[in-house]
N, C-alpha and C positions, 0 to 999 in steps of 0.2 A: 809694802816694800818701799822704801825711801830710796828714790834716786843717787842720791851721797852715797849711800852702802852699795849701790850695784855695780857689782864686778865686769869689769870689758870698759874699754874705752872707746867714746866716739873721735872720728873723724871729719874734717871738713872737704877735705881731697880726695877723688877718686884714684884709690891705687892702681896704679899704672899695669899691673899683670890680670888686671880683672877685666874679660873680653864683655860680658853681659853684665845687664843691669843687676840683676836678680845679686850676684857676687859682689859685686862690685857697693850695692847699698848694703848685705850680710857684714861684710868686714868693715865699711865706714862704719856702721851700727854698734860693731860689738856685739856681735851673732855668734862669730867663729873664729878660730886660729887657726893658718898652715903649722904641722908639723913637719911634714914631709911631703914630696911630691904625690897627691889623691887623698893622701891623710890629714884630715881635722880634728882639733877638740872642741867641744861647744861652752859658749858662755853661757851662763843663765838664762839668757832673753831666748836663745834657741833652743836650748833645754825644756822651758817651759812653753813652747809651741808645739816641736814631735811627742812631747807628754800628751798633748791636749787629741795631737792628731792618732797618737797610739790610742787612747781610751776609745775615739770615736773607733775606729780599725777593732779592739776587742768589743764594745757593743755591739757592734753590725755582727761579728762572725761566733759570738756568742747567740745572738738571733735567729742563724740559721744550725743552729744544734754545734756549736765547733766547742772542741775543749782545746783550752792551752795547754803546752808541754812547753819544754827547752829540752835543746838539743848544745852537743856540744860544737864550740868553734872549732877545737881540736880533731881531728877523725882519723881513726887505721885506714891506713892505704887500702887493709884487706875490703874493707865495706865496698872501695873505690871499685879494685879489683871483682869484685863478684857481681857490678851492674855492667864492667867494662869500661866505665870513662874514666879510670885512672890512666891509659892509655890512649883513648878516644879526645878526652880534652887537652885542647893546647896548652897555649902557658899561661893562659891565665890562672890554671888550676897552680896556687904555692904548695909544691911538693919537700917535704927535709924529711931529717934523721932525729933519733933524740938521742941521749946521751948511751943507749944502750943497741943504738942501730934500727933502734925498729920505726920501720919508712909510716909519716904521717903526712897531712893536706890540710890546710886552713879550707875550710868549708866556706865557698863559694854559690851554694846551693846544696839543699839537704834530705832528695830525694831517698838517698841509701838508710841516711838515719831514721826518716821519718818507715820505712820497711823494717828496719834492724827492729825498731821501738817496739813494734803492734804483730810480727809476725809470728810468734809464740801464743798471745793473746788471742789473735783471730783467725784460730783454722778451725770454726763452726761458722755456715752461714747464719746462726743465730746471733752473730755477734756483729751483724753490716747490717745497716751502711754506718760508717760513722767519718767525722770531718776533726783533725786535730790540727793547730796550728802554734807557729811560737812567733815572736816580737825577738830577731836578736842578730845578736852583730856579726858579719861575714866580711871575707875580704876574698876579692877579685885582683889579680895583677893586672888590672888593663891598662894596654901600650901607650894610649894618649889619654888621660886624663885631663877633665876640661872644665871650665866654669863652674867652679865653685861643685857648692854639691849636687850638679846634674850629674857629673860624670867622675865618678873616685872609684880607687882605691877598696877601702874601707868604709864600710855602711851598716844603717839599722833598716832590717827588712821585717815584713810580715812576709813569713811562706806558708802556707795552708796544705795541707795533704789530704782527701778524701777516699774514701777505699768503697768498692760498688760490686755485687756481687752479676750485674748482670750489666748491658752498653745503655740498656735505656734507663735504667737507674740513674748512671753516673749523666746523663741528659740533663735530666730532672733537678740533679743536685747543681748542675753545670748551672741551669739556669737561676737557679736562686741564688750562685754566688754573680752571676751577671748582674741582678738584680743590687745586691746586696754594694757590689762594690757603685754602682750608680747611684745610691742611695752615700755611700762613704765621701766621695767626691763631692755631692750636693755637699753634705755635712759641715766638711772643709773648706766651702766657698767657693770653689770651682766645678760646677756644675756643666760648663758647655761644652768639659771632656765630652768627647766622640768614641767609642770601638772603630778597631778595623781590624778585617783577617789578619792574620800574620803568620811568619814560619815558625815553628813549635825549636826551632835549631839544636842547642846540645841537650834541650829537653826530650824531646822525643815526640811521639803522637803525633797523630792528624788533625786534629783539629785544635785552633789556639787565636786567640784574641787579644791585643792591645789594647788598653786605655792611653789615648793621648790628648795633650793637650796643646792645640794650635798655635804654634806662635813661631813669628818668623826669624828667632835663634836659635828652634830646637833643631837635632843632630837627624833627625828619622824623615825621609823624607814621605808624604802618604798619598798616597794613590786615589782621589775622592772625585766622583761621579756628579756635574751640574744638573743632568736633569734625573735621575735614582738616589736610590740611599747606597749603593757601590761607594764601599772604601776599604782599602786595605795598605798594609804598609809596601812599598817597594819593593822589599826582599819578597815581597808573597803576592805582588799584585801580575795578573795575568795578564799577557801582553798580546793583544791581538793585532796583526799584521793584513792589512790586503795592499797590495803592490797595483797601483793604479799606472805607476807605469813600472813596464817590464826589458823596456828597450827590443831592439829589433832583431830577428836574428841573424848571427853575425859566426863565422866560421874560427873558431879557436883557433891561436894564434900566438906563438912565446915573441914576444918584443922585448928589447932592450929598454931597461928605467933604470940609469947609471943614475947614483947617490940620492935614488928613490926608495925612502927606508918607512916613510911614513905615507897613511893612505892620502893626507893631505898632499904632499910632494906628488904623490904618483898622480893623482888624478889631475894636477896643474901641468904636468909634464905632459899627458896624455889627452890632457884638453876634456873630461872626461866630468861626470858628476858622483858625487859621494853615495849617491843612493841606487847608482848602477854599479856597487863598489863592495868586493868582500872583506873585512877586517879581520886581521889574527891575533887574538888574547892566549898566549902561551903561561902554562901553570904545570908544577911538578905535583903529583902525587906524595902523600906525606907517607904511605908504605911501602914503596918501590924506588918513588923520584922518575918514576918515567913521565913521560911527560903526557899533557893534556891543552888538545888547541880549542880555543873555541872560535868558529866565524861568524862574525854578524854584519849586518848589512852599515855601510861606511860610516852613517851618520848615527848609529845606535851604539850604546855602551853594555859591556858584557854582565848581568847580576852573577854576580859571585856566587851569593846563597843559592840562587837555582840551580847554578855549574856546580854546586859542589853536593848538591841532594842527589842530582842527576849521575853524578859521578861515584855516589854514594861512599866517601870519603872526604878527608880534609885535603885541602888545595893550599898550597902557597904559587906567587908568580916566582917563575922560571929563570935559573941562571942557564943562559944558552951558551956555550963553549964549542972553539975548534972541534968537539968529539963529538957533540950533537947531533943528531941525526934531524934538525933540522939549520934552516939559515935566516937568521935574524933578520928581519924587514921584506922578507920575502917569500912569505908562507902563505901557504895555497892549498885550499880540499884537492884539488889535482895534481895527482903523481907524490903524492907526501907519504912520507916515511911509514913501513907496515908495524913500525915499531909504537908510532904516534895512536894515541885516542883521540878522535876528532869529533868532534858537536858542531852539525849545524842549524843555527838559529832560524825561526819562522819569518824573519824580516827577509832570508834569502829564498825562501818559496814564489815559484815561481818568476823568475828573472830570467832572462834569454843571454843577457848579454854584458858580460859584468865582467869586471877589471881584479884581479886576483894574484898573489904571488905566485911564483914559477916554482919554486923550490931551489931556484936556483942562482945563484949571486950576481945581481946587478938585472935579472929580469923576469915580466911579470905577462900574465895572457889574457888577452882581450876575447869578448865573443865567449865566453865563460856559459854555460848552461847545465844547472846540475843536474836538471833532470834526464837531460843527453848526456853528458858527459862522464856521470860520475854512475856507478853501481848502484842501481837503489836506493837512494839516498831517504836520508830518515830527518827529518825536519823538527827541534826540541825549541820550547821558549826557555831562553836562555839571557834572552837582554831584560833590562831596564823597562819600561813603562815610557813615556814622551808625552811631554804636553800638548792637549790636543788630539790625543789617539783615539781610538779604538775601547770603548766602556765593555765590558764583556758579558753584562748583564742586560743592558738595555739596546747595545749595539750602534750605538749614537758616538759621534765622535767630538766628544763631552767630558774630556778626558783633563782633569788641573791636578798638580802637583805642590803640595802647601806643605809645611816644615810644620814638626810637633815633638814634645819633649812625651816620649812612653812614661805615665806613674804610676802603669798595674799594667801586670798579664794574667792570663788564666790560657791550661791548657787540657785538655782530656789525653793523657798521657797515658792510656790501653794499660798494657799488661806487659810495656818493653822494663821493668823495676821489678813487678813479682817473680815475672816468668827469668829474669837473669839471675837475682838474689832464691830463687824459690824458696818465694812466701805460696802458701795452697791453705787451701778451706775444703770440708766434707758438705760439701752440699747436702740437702734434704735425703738426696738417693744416698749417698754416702761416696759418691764420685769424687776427687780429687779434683779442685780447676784453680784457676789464676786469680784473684782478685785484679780487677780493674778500679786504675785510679785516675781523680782528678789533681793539678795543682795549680796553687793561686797565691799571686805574688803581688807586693807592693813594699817600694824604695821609702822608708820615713823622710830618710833627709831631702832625699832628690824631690816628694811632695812638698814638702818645705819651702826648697829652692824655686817650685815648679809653681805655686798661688801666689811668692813673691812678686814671679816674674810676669802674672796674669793681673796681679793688680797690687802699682804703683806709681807714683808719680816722681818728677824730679827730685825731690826731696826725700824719697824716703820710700817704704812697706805703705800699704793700707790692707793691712792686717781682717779678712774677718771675725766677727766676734767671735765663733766659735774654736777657734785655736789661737788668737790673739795671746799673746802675753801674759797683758795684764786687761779688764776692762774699760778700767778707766782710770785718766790718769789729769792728777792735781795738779796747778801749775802755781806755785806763791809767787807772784815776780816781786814780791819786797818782804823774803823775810823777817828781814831786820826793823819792817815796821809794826807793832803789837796786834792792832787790830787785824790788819791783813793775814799775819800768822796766824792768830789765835782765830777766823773762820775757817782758814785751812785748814787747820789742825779739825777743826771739831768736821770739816765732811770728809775728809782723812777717816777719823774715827768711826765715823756714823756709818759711812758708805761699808766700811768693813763689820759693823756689826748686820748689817744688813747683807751679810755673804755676796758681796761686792769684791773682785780684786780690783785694788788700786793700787797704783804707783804713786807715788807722791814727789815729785820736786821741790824742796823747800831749801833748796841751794844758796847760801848768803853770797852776795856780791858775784850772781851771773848773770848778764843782763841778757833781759828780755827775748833778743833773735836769739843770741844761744842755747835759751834755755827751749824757744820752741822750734829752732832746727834739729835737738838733739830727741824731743820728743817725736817730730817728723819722723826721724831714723827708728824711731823704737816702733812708729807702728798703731798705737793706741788708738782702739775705734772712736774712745769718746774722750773730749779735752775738756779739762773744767779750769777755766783762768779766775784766779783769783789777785785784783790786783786794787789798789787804795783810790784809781780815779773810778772805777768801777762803784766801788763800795763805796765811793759819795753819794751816790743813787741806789746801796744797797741792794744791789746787783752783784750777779757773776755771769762770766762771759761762758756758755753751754758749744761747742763745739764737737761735728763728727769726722773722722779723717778724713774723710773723702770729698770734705764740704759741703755736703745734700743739707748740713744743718748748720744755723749758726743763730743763735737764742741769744740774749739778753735776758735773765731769771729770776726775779728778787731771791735773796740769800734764803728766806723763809720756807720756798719753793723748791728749792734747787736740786734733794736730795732723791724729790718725791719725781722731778722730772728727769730727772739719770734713771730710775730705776725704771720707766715709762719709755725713758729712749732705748734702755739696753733692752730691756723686752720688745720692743718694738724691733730692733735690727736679729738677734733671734729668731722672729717670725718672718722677716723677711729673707733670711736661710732658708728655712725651712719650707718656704713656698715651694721652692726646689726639691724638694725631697721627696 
């Protein structure tokens, strides 16, 4: 491929709406276009990397027995309707009409289809276990859309489906695509991805796993253990509580906290400490609208995903109104509304004496104990994680919080898909049962965006070889001089008959920084300069992007040690693997 012919244009400025690096070098590059807000088209250069990273993604899941299928983007509501999350999913699920009425979904995830596909096919258990999978484009409405392609719209996914006729099967299988996807990330260059539990959310199942990768712009925040291998994400990481101090007991007590709306205010007003202090996070129920408090101890924040499993519904936060049965800024597990669902959090276990809303406008009770005070009180982890806490495994309080971009899940999703769609198999007796499945997911672009942003420097991508671009890329800085074209041209030629891709730059009248900032941007693991003060010593300058190399070659030489280096950076992949 010749530089001159390659579609997209680079840039020298960082575009001003690009928050991370990772977007911000894709579009100076000529990677990708905004269409519309989460929506991209891709230019060549990024085309030819999620190509490279698809093939790895169908090797690996052809290795463990998977066949490909395609499913459609387009889906009947009814498929929706028969698992239940045509209803269950918020808005992110794109629900319309077509021209004849009949209600459809941009497929977001393709649990139904992948059931719809194989459940006529597989009602012998003579026909499990087996794993199908597709490479294909979905669309998500998500509310904030963000940096480039970590967080859109519109995407290319690998989703994987596996069907298991018994729990230890789907184990078994579980663990090979474990296996499998650790081996895929090696592949792709980023190999220091981690797992961590995680919540299985509008998938379903109990058990489910993250692939993430560390880095301190990703959106996920993960819950990881200094002295164990503990890690899980946020939403899923367990919060252990012990209240070292509990304050003293103190005789309940409603006091006046006039334009005391927040736990901050109150406890300056009261002279008082936030960790002797109950919090109220008010949420309406998305089937009623009644409403939902949660309390947690002053200094802790409420996980949403636990309040909302525990609540076993979708939650949105609370418009509180005149009509409300309760009072804004002043909400309190004592004497609150019979009307209210109330969760309280394990950070308030055990406390004697704690500062809490009255229910009543403009005042709050002191000397608070819920083990006296309140009915039997039932104690749920419902917060957040804290750094520094409480490891649940090891018991050490060991507890750090590190930011990571998710670019695979995998979940063992039971029998909540068969048993709602009824898919059944005749087992060996001739019994009717459920097929249990696994599934396994990974973003193409958001992997993309996600090795960009793991290895680069100011100037550009540093691409690994194995989805790199191109491999290697030619640099003539003097076209227009005979000699210097004319060895170009011939390791141009050679390198490609040697099933080498190369890029070639043979740009007349671009000088030199330009030509090798715009190569910076592209990425390319091996540089080969080709220029006229060089070739007075019958040389070419051998370079790797990352700068671990930098050779001086005679021309003689040159073709024989690119194909030495790219084998060599190859194997140094694959150590990983």
């Amino acid at each position: 491929m010749k530089l001159a012919n390659l579609i997209g244009q680079r840039f020298k400025e960082r575009p001003a709406d690009c928050v991370i690096d990772s977007h911000a070098l894709m579009v100076r590059g000529g990677y990708m276009k905004n269409v519309g807000n989460g929506i991209f088209s891709e230019f060549p250069v990024l085309k030819r990397i999620t190509a490279k990273i698809e093939n790895i993604i169908r090797e690996e899941m052809d290795a463990i027995d998977g066949q490909e299928v395609l499913f459609p983007v387009v889906l009947p509501a009814d498929l929706w309707d028969e698992s239940g999350r045509y209803e269950s999913v918020g808005n992110e699920l794109l629900r319309f009409t077509d021209r004849s009425k009949s209600r459809l979904v941009l497929a977001m995830t393709h649990e139904e289809a992948a059931v719809h596909l194989v459940r006529e096919y597989a009602q012998s258990y003579t026909k499990y276990p087996f794993m199908i999978y597709q490479i294909q484009r979905k669309f998500r409405d998500e509310a904030r859309p963000r940096a480039g392609m970590i967080r859109v719209r519109e995407f290319t996914m690998k989703d994987a489906y596996s069907f298991h006729t018994s729990q230890e099967d789907l184990e078994q299988y579980y663990a090979r695509c474990y296996d499998s996807y650790n081996r895929i990330f090696a592949r792709a260059g980023i190999p220091e991805v981690v797992t961590v539990a995680s919540d299985s959310g509008m998938m379903g199942g109990n058990i489910s796993h993250e692939y993430m990768l560390l880095t301190p712009v990703g959106e996920d925040s993960i819950v990881i253990c200094e002295e164990c291998d503990y890690r899980a994400n946020m939403e899923a990481a367990e919060n252990q509580v012990i209240n070292d101090v509990t304050g003293e007991e103190a005789e309940l007590t409603c006091v006046e906290t006039p334009e005391c709306k927040t736990i901050e205010d109150v406890c300056r007003f009261l002279k008082s400490d936030e960790t002797l202090s109950c919090k109220a996070v008010v949420y309406q129920k998305s089937s009623d609208f009644s409403f939902v408090v949660a309390f947690v101890r002053g200094d802790y924040e409420v996980n949403e995903t636990k309040l909302r499993n525990l609540a076993g519904e979708e939650l949105y936060p609370a418009d509180i109104t005149e009509d409300s049965p309760l009072v804004a800024g002043y909400i309190g597990p004592y004497g609150i509304s019979d009307k209210v669902t109330y969760y309280l959090d394990v950070s308030l276990k055990g406390l004697k004496n704690v500062v809490a809303g009255a229910n009543k406008e403009g005042y709050h009770y002191t000397g608070l104990n819920f083990e006296r005070d309140l009915d039997n009180p039932q104690f749920f982890d419902i917060s957040k994680v804290k750094e520094g806490g409480i490891c649940p495994h090891c018991g050490k309080k060991t507890i750090s919080i590190k930011r990571g971009i998710e670019v695979g899940n995998i979940f063992q999703l039971g029998t909540k898909y068969t048993e709602s769609m009824n898919m059944q198999y005749a087992d060996e007796n001739g019994e009717l049962k459920y097929p249990i499945m696994g599934c396994y997911g990974i973003g193409v672009g958001r992997l993309a965006a996600s090795i960009c942003e793991a290895h680069h420097d100011e100037y550009g991508p540093i691409w690994p070889i194995t989805i790199a671009p191109w491999e290697v890329q030619v640099c003539c800085l003097r076209a227009d001089d005979a000699e210097t074209k004319k060895v170009a041209d011939e390791l141009y030629d050679t390198l490609q008959k040697k099933q080498t891709e190369v890029l070639y730059d043979d740009r007349e009248g671009v000088r030199p920084g330009a030509m090798f900032s715009d190569a910076d941007l592209l990425g390319v693991p091996i540089r080969v300069v080709v220029s006229p003060r060089n070739l007075k010593e019958n040389m070419v300058e051998i370079t790797t992007r990352d700068k671990s190399v930098k050779e001086m070659v005679p021309v003689s030489e040159a073709v024989d040690y690119i194909l030495s280096l790219k084998q060599k950076l190859y194997e140094q992949i694959m150590l990983h693997v």
